[in-house]
C-alpha positions as CSV (number, residue, x, y, z in Angstrom):
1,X,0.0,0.0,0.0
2,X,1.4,3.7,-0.6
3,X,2.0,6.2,1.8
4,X,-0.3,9.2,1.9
5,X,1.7,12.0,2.7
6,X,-1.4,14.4,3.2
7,X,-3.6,12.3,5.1
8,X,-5.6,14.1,7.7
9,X,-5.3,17.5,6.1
10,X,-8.7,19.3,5.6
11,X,-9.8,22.1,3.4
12,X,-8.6,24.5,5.9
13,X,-5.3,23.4,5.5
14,X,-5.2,23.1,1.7
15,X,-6.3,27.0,1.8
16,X,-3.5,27.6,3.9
17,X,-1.0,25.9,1.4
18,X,-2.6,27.6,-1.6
19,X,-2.1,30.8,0.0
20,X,1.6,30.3,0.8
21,X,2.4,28.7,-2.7
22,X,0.9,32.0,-4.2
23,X,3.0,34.2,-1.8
24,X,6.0,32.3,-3.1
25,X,5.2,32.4,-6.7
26,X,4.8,35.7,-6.7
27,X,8.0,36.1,-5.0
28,X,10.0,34.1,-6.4
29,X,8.5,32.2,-10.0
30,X,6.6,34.7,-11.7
31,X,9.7,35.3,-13.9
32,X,11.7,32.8,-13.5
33,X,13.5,30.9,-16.3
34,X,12.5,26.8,-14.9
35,X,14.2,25.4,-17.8
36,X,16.9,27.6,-17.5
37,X,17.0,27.1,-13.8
38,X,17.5,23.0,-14.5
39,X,20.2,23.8,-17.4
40,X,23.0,22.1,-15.7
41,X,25.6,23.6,-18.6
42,X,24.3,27.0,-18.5
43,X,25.3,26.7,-14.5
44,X,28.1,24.8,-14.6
45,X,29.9,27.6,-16.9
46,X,28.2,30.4,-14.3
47,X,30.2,28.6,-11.4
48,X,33.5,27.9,-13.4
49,X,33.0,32.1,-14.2
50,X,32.3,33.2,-10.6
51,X,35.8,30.7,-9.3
52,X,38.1,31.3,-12.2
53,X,40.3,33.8,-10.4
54,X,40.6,32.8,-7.1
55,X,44.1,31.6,-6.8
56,X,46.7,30.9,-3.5
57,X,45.2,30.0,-0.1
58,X,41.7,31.1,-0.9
59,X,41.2,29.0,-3.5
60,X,42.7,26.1,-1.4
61,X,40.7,26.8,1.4
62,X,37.5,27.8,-0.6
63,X,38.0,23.8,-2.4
64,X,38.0,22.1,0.0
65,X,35.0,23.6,1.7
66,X,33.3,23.3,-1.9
67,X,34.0,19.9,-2.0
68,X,32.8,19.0,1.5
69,X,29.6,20.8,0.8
70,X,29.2,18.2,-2.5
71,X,29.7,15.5,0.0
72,X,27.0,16.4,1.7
73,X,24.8,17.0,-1.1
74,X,25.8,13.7,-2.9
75,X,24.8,11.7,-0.1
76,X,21.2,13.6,0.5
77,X,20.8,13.1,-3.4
78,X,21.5,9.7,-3.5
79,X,19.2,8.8,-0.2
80,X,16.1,10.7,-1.0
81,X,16.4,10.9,-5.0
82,X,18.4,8.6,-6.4
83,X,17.5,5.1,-4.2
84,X,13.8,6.2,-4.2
85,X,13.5,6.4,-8.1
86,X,15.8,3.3,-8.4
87,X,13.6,1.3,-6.3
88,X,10.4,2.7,-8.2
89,X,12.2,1.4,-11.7
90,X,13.1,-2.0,-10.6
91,X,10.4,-3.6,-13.1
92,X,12.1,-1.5,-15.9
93,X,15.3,-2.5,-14.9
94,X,15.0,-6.1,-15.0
95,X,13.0,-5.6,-18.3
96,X,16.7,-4.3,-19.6
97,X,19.1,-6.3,-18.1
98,X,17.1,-9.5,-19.2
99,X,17.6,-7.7,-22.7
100,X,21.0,-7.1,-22.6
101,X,22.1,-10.0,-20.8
102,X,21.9,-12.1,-23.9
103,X,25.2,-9.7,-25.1
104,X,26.7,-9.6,-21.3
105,X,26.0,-9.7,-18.6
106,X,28.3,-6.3,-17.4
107,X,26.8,-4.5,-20.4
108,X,23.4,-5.2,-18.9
109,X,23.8,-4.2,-15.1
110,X,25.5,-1.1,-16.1
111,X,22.3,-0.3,-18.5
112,X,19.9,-1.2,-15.7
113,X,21.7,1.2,-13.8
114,X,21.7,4.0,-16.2
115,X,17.7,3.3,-16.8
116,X,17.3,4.2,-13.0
117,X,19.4,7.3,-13.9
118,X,17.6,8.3,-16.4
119,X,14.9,10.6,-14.9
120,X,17.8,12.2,-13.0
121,X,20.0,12.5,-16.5
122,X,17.2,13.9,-18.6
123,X,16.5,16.8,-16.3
124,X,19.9,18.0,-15.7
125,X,21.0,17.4,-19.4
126,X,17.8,17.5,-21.6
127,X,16.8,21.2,-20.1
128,X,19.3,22.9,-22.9
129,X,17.6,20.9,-25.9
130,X,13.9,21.9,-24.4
131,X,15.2,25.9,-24.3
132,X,16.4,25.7,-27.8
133,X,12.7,24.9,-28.6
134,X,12.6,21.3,-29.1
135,X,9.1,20.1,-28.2
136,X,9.4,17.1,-27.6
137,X,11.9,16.8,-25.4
138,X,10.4,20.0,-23.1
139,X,7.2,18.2,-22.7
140,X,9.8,14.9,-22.1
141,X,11.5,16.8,-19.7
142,X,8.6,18.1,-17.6
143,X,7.2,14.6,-17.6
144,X,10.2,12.8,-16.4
145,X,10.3,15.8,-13.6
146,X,6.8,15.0,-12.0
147,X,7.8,11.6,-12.2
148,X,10.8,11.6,-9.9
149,X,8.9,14.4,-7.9
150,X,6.3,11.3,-7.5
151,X,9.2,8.8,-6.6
152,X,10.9,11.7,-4.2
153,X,7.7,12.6,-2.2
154,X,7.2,9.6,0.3
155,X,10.8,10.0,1.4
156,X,11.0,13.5,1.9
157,X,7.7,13.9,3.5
158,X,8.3,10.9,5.9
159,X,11.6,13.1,7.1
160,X,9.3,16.0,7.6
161,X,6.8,14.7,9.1
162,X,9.4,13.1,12.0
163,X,9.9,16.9,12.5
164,X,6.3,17.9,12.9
165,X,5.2,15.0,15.1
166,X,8.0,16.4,17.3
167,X,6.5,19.7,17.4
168,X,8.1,21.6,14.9
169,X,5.0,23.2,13.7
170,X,3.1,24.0,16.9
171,X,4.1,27.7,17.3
172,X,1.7,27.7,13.8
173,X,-1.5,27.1,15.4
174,X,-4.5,26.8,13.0
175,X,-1.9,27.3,10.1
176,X,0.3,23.8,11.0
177,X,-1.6,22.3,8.4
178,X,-1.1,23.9,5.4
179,X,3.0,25.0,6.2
180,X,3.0,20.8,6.4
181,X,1.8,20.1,3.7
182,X,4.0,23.2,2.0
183,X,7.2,21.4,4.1
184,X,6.4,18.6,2.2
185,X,6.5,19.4,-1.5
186,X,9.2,22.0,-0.8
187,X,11.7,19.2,0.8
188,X,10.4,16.9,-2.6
189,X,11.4,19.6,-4.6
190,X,14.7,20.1,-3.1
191,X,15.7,16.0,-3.5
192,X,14.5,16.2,-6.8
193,X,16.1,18.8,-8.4
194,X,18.1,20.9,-6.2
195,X,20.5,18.4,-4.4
196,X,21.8,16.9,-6.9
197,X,22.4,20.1,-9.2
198,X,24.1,21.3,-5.9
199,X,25.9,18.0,-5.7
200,X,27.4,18.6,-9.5
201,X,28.3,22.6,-9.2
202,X,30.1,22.3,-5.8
203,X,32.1,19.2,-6.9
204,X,32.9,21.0,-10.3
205,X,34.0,24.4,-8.6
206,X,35.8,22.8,-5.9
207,X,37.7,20.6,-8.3
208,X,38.7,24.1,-10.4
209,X,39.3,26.1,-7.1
210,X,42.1,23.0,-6.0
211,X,43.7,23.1,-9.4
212,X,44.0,26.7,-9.5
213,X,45.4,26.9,-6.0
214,X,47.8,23.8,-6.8
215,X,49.0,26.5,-10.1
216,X,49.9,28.7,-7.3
217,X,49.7,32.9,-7.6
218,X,52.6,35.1,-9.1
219,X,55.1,35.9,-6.9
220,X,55.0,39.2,-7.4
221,X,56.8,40.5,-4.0
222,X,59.6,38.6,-4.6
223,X,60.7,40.4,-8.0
224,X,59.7,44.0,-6.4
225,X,62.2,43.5,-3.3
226,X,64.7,41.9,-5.5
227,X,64.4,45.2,-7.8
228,X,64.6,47.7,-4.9
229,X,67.5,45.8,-3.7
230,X,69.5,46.5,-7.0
231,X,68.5,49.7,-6.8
């Protein structure tokens, strides 16, 4: 049987959410860019741009805490989006590697493993074809994300709700009920595609930031004293 995440909210509560997913939209989506939110190249060549000069100790320093910050977003990527929609593909999986296990039997696991990828692969890849105005693959794209919002949801609101039932929402009142519910598709939306874009540009700069510091900076207070010595 599948979890309900909502069960036991009542109109009330749905009013409450409405209301706050309006405030936000109006906020923050009214002219937003999705697609070009979800274009992991467009944002991968934003981050290389905004670490490209930071050389010496800060970029040493700045790498490694880039790099511990992808750590941590790996590892919530992989719990709450990754295993979730790999366990909700396990039929098309073995569909797959049955296929491909006539040619091998390596070929085939590693295909099954790029099918439960795929949702994940498509939205961070496939957002730069749907921009360029390829229909097909924006309605593909759009599809694939509800899907793994669908696959993402009982994890994510299962954490919340550990939060709520310890009181986390009490101060709220009348008004628990919708910000639950409003917790609970926000956290989905983060695991589905916000943790692992996170994962990809904080592993990406902190690589760059490393090589640049292992380049080291000019020396340029070396040849000044060694000028004003000869003269």
């Amino acid at each position: 049987m599948l979890y309900n995440p909502f069960n036991g909210y009542g109109p009330f509560d749905w009013l409450v959410f409405l209301a706050i997913a309006g405030l936000l939209y109006a906020a923050f989506g009214r002219n937003g860019d999705f697609l070009g939110w979800l274009d992991l190249s467009e944002n991968l060549e934003r981050a290389f741009k905004a670490v490209r000069g930071t050389t010496g100790r800060s970029a040493m320093i700045s790498g490694i805490a880039f790099l511990a910050i992808a750590s941590i977003c790996g590892g919530l990527a992989y719990y709450f989006d990754l295993e979730s929609t790999y366990d909700w593909l396990a039929e098309a999986r073995r569909a797959v590697e049955s296929s491909y296990g006539l040619v091998s039997p390596q070929w085939a696991v590693m295909v099954g493993t790029l099918v439960s990828l795929f949702p994940t692969l498509l939205e961070l890849f496939g957002a730069r074809l749907a921009r360029a105005g390829i229909t097909f693959i924006e309605w593909l794209v759009y599809a694939f994300i509800v899907f793994d919002f669908i696959t993402d949801l009982e994890r994510s609101a299962l954490f919340v709700q550990t939060y709520i039932d310890r009181g986390a929402l009490l101060w709220a009142g009348p008004f628990a009920g919708g910000l639950g519910i409003a917790a609970k598709l926000v956290m989905t939306l983060i695991a589905s595609l916000v943790m692992e874009m996170a994962f990809i540009l904080f592993l990406a700069a902190g690589i760059v930031l490393i090589l640049n510091a292992m380049k080291g900076a000019p020396e340029t207070g070396r040849g000044d004293a060694r000028t004003a010595g000869r003269a």
